[in-house]
Each structure stands twice: as structure tokens, then as C-alpha cells.
BALOBA-1460 file (C-alpha; in Angstrom, 3 decimals):
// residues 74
<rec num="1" residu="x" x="-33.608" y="-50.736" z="-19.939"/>
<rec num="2" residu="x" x="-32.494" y="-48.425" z="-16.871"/>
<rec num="3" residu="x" x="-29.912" y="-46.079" z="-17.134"/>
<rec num="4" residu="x" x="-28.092" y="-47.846" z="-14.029"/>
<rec num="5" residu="x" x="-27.173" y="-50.597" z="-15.968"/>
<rec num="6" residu="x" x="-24.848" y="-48.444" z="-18.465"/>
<rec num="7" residu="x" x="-23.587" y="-45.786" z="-16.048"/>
<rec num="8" residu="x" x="-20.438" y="-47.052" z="-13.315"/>
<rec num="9" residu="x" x="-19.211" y="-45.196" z="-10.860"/>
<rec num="10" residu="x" x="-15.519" y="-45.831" z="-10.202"/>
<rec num="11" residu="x" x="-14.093" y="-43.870" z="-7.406"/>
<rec num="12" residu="x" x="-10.026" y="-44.080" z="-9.467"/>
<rec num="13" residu="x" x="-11.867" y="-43.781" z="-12.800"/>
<rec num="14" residu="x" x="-12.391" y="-40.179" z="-14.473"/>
<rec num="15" residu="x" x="-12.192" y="-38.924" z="-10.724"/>
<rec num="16" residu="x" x="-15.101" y="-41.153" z="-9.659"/>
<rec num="17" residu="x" x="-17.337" y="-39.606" z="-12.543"/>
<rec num="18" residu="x" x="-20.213" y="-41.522" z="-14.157"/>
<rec num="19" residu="x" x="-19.006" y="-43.232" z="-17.301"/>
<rec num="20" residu="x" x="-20.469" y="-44.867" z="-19.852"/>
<rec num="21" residu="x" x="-20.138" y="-48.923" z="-19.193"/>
<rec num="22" residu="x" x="-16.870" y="-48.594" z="-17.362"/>
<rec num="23" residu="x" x="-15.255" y="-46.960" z="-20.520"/>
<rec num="24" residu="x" x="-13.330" y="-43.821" z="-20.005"/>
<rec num="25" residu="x" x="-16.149" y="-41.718" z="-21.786"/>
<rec num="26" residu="x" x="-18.459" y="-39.707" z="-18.985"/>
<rec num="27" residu="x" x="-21.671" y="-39.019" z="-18.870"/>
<rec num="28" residu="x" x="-20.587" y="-35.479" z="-19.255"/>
<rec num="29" residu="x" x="-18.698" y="-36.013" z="-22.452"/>
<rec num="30" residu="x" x="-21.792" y="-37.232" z="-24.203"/>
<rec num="31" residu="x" x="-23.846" y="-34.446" z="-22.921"/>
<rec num="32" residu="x" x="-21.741" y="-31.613" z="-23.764"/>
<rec num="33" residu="x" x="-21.337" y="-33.305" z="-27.472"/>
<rec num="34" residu="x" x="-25.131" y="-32.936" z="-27.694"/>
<rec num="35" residu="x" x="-25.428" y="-29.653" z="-26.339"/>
<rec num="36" residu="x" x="-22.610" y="-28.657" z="-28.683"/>
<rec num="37" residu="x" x="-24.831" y="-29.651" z="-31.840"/>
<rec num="38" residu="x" x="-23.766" y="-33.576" z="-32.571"/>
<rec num="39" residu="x" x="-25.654" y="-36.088" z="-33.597"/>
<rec num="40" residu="x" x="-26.515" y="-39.533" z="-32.155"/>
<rec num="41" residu="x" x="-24.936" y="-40.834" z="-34.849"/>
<rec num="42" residu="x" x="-21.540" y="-38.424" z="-35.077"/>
<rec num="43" residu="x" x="-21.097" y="-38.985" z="-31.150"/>
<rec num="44" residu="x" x="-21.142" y="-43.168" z="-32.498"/>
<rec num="45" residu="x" x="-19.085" y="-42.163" z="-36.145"/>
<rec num="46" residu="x" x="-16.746" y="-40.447" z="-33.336"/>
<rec num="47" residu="x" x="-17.118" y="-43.401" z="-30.404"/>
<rec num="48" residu="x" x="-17.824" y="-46.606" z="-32.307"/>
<rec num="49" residu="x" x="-17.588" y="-48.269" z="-28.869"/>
<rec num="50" residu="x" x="-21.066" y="-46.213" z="-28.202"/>
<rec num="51" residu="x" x="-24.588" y="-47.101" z="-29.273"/>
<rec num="52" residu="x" x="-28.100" y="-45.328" z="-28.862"/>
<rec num="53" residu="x" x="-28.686" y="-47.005" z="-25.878"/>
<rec num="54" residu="x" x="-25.768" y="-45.313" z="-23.605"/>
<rec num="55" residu="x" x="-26.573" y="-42.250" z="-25.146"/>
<rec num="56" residu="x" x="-30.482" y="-42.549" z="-24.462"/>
<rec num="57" residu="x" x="-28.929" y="-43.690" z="-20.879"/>
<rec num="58" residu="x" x="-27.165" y="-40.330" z="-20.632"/>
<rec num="59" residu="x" x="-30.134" y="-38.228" z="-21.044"/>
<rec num="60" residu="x" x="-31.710" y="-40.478" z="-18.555"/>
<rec num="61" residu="x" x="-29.201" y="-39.999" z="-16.014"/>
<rec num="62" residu="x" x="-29.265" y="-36.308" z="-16.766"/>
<rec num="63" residu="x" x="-32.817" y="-36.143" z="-16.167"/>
<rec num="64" residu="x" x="-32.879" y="-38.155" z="-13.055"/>
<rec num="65" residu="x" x="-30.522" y="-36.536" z="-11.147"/>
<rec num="66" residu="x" x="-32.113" y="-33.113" z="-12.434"/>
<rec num="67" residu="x" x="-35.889" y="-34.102" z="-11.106"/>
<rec num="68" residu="x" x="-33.737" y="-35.091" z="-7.750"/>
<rec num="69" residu="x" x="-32.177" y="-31.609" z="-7.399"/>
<rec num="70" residu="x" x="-35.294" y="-29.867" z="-8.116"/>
<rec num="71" residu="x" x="-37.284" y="-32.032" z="-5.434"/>
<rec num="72" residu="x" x="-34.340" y="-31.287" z="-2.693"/>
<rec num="73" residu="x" x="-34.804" y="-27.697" z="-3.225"/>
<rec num="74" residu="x" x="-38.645" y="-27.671" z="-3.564"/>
């Protein structure tokens, strides 16, 4: 499954930020719980209306738009 399929963009949502199926919760909120030491499974004890799959979709979207910075500025 592609990330695009669990991350909207809503311009009067989160100030247009990508969230996790429409939900309030950004792709930023997820990452900085994972960076901050949680678990898959604390971010879903803390978010039951997450699963692994938007979190997997997360890190995808992190990664993707990372590899598109770094081939802009190659």
C-alpha cells in the first residue's frame, strides 16, 4: 500500500499539513513520537484510531519527500 492513500492534505486542516487519513494527527506528530523514543504500539495505546499501517505510511512519506530534497539539491 502507498503512503498517498493514508496521508490528506487539507489546505483549513492543521494549516494544510499532511495528516494521517484526514484525522487531526500529522505526519509530524507521529514522527516526532518516534524520534522521541515511542513505540509503534504506545503511539496506537496513545491513538487507538492509528494502526501500523499509517505509521509505516509516515516513515514513507518522510522518506519520500527526503530522497526528493536531496535530488533538488544534487
Amino acid at each position: 500500500m502507498s503512503y498517498h492513500e493514508r496521508i490528506t492534505l487539507e489546505p483549513g486542516k492543521r494549516a494544510g499539513k499532511p495528516c494521517i487519513r484526514g484525522l487531526r494527527i500529522t505526519v509530524y506528530d507521529v514522527l516526532e513520537m518516534l524520534a522521541n523514543g515511542m513505540s509503534s504500539e504506545e503511539i496506537i495505546a496513545d491513538f487507538p484510531e492509528l494502526d501500523l499501517a499509517d505509521i509505516r505510511a509516515c516513515l514513507a512519506f518522510a522518506a519520500d519527500r527526503e530522497h526528493r530534497l536531496a535530488v533538488v539539491h544534487a
